[in-house]
C-alpha positions in Angstrom: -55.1 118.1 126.5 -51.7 116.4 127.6 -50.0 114.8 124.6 -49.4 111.1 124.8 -45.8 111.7 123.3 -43.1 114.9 123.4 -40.8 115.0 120.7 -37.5 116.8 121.4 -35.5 118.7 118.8 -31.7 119.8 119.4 -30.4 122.6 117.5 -27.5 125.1 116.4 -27.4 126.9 113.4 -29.8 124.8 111.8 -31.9 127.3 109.3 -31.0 125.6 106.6 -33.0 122.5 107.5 -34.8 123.0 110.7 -38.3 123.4 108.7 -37.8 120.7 106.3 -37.6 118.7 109.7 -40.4 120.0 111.6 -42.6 120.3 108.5 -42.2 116.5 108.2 -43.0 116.4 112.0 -46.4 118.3 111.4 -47.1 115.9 108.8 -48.2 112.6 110.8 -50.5 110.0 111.0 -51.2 110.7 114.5 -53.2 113.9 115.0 -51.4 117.0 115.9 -52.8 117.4 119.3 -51.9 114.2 120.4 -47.5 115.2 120.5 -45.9 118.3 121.2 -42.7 119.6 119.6 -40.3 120.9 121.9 -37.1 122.9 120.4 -34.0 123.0 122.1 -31.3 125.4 120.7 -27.5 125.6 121.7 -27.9 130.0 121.5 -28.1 129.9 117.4 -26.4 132.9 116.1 -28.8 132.5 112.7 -32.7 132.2 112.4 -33.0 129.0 113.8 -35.5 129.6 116.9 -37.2 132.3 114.6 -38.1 129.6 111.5 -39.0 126.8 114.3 -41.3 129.2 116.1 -44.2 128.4 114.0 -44.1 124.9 114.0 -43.2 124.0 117.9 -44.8 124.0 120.4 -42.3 125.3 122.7 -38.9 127.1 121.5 -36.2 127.9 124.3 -32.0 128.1 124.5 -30.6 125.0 126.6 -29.2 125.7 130.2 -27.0 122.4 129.9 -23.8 121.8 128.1 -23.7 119.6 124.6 -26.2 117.7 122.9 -27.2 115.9 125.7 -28.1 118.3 127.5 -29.7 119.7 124.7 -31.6 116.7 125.2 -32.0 116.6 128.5 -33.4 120.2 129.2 -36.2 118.9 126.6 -36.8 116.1 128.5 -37.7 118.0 131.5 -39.6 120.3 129.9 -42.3 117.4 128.3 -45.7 117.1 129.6 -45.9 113.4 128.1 -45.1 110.1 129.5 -43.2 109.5 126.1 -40.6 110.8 124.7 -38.8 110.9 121.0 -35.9 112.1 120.2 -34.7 113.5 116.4 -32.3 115.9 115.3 -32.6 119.1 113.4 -31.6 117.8 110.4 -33.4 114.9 109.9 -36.7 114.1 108.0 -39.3 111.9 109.5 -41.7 109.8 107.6 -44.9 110.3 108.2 -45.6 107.1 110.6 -42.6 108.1 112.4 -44.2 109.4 115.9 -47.2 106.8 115.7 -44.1 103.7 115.4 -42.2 105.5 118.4 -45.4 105.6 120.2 -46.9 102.4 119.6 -43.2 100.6 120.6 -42.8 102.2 124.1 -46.9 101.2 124.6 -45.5 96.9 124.2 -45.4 95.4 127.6 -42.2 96.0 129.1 -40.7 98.1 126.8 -38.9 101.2 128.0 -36.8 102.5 125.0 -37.2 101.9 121.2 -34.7 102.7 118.2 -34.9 102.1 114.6 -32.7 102.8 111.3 -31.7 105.5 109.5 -31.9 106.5 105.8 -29.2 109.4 103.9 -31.4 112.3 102.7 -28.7 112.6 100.0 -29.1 109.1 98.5 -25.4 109.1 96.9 -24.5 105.0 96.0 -21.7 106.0 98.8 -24.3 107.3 101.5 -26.5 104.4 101.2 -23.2 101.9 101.5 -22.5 103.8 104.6 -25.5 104.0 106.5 -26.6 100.2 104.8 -23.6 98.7 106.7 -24.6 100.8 109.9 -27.9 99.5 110.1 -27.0 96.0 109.5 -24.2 96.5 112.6 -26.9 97.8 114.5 -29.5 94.8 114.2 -26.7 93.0 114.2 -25.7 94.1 117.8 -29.0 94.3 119.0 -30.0 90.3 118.2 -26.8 89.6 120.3 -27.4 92.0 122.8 -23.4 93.2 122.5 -24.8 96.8 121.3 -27.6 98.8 121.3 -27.4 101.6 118.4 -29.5 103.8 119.8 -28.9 107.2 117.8 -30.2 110.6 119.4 -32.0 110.9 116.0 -34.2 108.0 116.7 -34.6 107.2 119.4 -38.0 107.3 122.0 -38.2 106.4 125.7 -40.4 106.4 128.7 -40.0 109.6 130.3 -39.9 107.9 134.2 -37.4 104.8 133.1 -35.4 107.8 131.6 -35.3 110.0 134.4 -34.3 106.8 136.5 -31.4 105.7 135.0 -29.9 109.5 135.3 -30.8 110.9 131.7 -27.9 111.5 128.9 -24.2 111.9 130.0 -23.6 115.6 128.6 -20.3 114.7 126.7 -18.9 115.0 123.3 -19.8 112.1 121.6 -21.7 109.2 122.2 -24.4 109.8 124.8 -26.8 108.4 122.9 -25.5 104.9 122.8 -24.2 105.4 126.4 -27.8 105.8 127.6 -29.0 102.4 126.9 -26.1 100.6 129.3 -28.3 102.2 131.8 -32.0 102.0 130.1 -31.9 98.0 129.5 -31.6 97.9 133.4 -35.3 99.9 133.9 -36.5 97.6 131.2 -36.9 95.8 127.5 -35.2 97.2 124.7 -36.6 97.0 121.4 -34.7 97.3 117.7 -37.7 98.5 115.0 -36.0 98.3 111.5 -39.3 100.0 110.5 -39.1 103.0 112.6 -36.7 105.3 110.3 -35.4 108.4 109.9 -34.0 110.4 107.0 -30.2 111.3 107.8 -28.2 114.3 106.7 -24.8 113.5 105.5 -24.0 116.8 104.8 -21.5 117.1 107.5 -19.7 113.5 106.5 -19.4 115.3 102.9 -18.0 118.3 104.3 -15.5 116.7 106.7 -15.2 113.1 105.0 -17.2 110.2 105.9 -14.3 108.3 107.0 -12.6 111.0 108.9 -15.9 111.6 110.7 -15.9 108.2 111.9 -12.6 107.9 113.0 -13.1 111.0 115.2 -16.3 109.9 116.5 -14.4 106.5 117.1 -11.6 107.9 119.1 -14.0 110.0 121.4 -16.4 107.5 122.2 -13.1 105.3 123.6 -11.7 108.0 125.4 -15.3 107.5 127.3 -17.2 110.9 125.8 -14.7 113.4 125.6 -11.6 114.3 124.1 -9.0 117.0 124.1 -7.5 116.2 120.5 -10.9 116.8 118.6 -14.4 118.7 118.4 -17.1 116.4 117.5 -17.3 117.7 114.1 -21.2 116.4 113.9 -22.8 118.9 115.9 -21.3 122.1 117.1 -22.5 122.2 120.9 -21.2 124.3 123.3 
């Protein structure tokens, strides 16, 4: 049976969270048969693939650089004409896939986003990510910004592969992407369609540091000499 929707998975060095996440992704409203889980690791050096194995559908080291093309090789490798995008260290509710779904099947609709939760639900965290879903509702009513996070995101697989898939640079790819996707079609903002976040890394390395870093690379178009995207450790 060919699944009606492919959900893609980046990774590195994520064994500390990888099966929260893909527990929560066997755990949906939509039967099991109906979406495959596709994992894409960046050549983990801990038990990553080996703790994912058993819930996936398809495990395998990417052959393209960074998270986009972490995201990409995934892409490739679906069998559906949909596909969703999370990260490793996310938690997805348990409507998550059936919301992704159910967007892309609206008449003219070609990529749908939503918001995104902390998993560590400090008052500080949900300040943080309160503001950026209100920016990101905010730019999407006027059109100036589509907040399109590789966490939660979902697309059709043919507009995708049209407008040239993800840029594979250091930050920003997945907000990038939908300069391209709004001209194969209609965008849609879901503020139901939501994702539980991990902070972790803006605790380690300070939310507003983080920011500013991810900030700086995104103007210098991607990438950047000065800093390492301290999110994700791609190669």
């Amino acid at each position: 049976m060919t699944p009606s929707i492919s959900v893609v998975v980046p990774s590195y060095n994520e064994e500390a969270g990888i099966e929260r996440c893909l527990a929560s992704l066997a755990d949906q409203t939509v039967p099991r048969s109906e979406y495959e889980v596709i994992v894409v690791d960046g050549g983990s050096t801990d038990r990553t693939r080996e703790l994912a194995a058993p819930y996936a559908d398809t495990v395998f080291v990417q052959s393209s650089p960074k998270v986009g093309g972490a995201r990409n090789d995934g892409v490739l490798a679906a069998r559906a004409p949909l596909v969703a995008t999370t990260d490793a260290d996310c938690v997805l509710p348990r409507d998550w896939v059936e919301r992704a779904r159910d967007g892309l099947l609206r008449e003219g609709v070609v990529l749908v986003y939503g918001t995104v939760e902390p998993i560590e639900a400090t008052l500080k965290n949900r300040l943080s990510l309160g503001l950026a879903n209100r920016a990101s509702a905010l730019g999407y009513r006027t059109g100036r910004l589509y907040y399109t996070l590789g966490c939660n995101t979902a697309f059709r697989r043919d507009a995708f592969l049209r407008a040239g898939m993800y840029r594979t640079i250091d930050a920003g790819d997945d907000l990038e992407i939908a300069r391209r996707m709004v001209r194969e079609g209609r965008i849609l903002f879901d503020p139901e369609l939501r994702v539980g976040f991990s902070m972790r890394r803006y605790e380690q390395f300070g939310t507003l540091r983080s920011l500013y870093q991810w900030l700086y690379i995104v103007r210098k178009g991607g990438e950047s000499q000065k800093y390492t995207y301290s999110r994700r450790e791609y190669r």
